[in-house]
C-alpha positions as CSV (number, residue, x, y, z in Angstrom):
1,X,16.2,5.4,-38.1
2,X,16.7,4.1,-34.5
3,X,20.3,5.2,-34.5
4,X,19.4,8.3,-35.5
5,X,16.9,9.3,-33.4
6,X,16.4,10.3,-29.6
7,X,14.5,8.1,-27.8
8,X,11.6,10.0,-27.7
9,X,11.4,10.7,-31.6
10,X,11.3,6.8,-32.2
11,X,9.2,6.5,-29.9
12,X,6.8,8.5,-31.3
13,X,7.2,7.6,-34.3
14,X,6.5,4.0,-33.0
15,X,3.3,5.0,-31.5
16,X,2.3,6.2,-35.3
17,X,3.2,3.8,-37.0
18,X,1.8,1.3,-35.1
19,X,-1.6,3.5,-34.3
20,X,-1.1,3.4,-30.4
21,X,-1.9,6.3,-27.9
22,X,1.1,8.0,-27.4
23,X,0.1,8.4,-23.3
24,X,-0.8,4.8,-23.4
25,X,2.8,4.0,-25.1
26,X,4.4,6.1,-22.3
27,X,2.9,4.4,-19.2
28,X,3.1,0.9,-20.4
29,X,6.5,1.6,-21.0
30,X,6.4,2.3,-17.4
31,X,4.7,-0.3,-16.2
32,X,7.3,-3.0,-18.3
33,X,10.1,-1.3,-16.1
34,X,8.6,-2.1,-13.2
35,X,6.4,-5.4,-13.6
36,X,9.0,-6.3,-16.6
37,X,6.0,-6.5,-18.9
38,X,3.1,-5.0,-20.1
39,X,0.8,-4.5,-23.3
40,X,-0.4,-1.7,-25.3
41,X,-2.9,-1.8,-28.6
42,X,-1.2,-4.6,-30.7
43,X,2.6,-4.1,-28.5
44,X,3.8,-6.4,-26.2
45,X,6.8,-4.6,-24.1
46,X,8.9,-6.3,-22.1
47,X,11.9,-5.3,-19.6
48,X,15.2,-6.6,-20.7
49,X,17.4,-5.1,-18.2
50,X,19.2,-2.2,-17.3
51,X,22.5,-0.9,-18.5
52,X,24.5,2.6,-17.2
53,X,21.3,4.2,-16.1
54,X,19.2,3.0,-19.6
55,X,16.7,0.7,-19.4
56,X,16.4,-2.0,-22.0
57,X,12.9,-2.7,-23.7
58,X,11.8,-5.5,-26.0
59,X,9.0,-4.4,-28.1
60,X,6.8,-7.5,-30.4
61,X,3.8,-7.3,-32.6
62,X,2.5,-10.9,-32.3
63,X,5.7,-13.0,-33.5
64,X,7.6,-10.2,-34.9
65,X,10.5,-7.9,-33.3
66,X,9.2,-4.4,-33.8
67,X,12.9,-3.5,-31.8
68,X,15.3,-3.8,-29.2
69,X,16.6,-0.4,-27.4
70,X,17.7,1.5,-24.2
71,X,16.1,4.4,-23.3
72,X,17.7,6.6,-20.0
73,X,15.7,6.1,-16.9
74,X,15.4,10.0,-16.8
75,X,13.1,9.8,-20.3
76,X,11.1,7.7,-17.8
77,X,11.1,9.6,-15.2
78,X,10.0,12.7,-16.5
79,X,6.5,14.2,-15.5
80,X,5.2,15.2,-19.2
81,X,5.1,12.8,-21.2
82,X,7.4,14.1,-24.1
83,X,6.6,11.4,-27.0
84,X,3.9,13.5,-27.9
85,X,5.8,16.6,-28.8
86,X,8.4,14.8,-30.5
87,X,5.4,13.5,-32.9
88,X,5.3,16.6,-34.3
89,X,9.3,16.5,-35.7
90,X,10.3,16.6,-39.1
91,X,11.5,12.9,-39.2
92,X,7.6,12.1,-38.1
93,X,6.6,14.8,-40.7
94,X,8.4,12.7,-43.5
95,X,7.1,9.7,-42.8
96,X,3.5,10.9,-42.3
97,X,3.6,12.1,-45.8
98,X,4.8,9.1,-47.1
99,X,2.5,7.0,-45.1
100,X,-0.7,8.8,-46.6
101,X,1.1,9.2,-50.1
102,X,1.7,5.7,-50.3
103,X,-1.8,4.7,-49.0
104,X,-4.1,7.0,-49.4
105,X,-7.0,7.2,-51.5
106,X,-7.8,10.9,-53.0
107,X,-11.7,12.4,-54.3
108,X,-11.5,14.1,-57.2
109,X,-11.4,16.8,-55.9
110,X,-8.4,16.5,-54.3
111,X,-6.6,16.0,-57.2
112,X,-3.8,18.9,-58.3
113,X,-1.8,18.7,-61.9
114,X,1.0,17.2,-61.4
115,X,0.3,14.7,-58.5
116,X,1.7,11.1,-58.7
117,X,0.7,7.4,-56.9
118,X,-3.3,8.2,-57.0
119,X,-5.5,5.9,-56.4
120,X,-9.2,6.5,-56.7
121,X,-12.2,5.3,-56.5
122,X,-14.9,6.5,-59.6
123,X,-18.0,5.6,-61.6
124,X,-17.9,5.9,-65.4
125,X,-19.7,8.1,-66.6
126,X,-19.3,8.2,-70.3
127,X,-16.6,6.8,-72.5
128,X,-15.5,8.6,-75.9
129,X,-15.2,6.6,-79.1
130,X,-12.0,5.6,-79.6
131,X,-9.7,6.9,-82.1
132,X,-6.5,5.8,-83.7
133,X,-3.3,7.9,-82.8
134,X,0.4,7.4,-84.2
135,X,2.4,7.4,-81.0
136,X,6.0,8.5,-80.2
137,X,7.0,5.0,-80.5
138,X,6.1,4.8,-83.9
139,X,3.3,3.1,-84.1
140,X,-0.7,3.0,-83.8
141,X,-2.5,2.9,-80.8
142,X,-6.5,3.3,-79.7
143,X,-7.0,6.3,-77.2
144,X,-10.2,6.9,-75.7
145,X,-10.9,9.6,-72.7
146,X,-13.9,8.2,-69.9
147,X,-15.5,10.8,-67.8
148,X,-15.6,9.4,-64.4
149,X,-16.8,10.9,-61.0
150,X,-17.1,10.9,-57.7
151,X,-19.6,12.5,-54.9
152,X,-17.0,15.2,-55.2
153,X,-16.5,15.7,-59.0
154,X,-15.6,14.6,-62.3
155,X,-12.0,13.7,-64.3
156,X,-11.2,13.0,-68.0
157,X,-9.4,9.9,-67.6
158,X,-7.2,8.8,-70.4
159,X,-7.4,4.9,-71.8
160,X,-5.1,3.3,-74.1
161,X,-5.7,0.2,-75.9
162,X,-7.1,-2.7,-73.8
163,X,-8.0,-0.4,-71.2
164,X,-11.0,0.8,-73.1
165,X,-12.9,-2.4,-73.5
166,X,-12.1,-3.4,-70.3
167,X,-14.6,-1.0,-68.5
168,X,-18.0,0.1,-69.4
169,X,-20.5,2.8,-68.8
170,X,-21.8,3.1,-65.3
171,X,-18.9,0.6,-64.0
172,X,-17.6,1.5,-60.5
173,X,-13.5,1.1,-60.9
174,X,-10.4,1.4,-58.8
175,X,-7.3,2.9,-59.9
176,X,-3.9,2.5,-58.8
177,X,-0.8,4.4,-58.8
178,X,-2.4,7.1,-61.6
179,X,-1.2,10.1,-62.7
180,X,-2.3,13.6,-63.2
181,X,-1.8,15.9,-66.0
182,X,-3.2,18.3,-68.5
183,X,-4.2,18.6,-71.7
184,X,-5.9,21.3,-73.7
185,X,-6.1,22.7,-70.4
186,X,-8.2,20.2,-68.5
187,X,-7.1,18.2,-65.7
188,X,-7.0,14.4,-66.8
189,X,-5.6,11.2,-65.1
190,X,-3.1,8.9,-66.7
191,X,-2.6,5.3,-66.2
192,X,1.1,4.8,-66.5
193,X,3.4,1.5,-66.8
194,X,2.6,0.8,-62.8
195,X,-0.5,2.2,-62.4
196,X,-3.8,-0.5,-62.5
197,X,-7.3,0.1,-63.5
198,X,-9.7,-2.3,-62.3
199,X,-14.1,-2.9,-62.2
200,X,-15.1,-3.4,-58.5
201,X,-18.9,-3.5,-59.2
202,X,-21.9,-1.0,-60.5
């Protein structure tokens, strides 16, 4: 991504990544060039050198490298500070999206047919009896649908097998990495091969 990018665009996408103020991130870039270090949030920058009009910066997080590059004395120069605009890039676009996809935790409400990684927070509401289905594999499993819900809603999710007995009515839960679909024209959330369903109290 370094290679690829100007210097303000990884910047910026440094100061997001790492939750700093991109201003701060500016000046204390600053501030390294000419007291060869300084600090901002969890970033410790230091002043490496100079090279053909670049200035080398050594960024760390504690013990750890964040990276190593030259930005053009120019970038530092300038009166506005541009790392801010370049925030709003398609690059920083991408990555926001996969940030919050990755991480995110949705309300019911939220939640769209079709929509994968979910995780959630619910209380059970009521759990179906069971009943015995012949699957695609060939053979029998138990299915059961909970109702769950949230201050925002309420979901049909789908249990399979051990899954059933391993909540109850009234259980707070966290899922993981769900799924949702439709079926019989209601919105319902799966719990595939990755996904995880867990109790985290009533």
């Amino acid at each position: 991504m370094r290679n690829k990018a100007s210097p303000g665009e990884y910047l910026a996408f440094l100061s997001i990544k790492y939750e700093v103020d991109p201003d701060k991130l500016f000046y204390a870039l600053i501030s390294a060039w000419k007291n060869e270090k300084s600090t901002c949030g969890n970033l410790s920058i230091e002043c490496r050198g100079k090279q053909k009009g670049k200035v080398i910066f050594l960024i760390t997080n504690g013990q750890k490298v964040v990276a190593q590059f030259p930005i053009p004395e120019e970038f530092l120069l300038e009166e506005n500070n541009s790392i801010k605009d370049f925030r709003e890039t398609e690059m920083l676009r991408r990555h926001l999206v996969k940030k919050y996809s990755e991480k995110r935790s949705f309300q019911i409400r939220d939640l769209r047919i079709g929509m994968k990684k979910v995780n959630l927070k619910a209380k059970v509401v009521e759990i179906a009896r069971p009943t015995l289905v012949f699957t695609r594999f060939g053979n029998y499993a138990s299915v059961a649908n909970a109702l769950i819900a949230d201050e925002t809603g309420t979901i049909k999710l789908c249990l399979w097998n051990e899954q059933i007995s391993s909540v109850s009515t009234g259980a707070n839960i966290q899922i993981e990495n769900a799924s949702t679909s439709t079926f019989r024209g209601e919105r319902q959330l799966r719990i595939g091969k990755k996904g995880t369903l867990r109790n985290v109290g009533t």
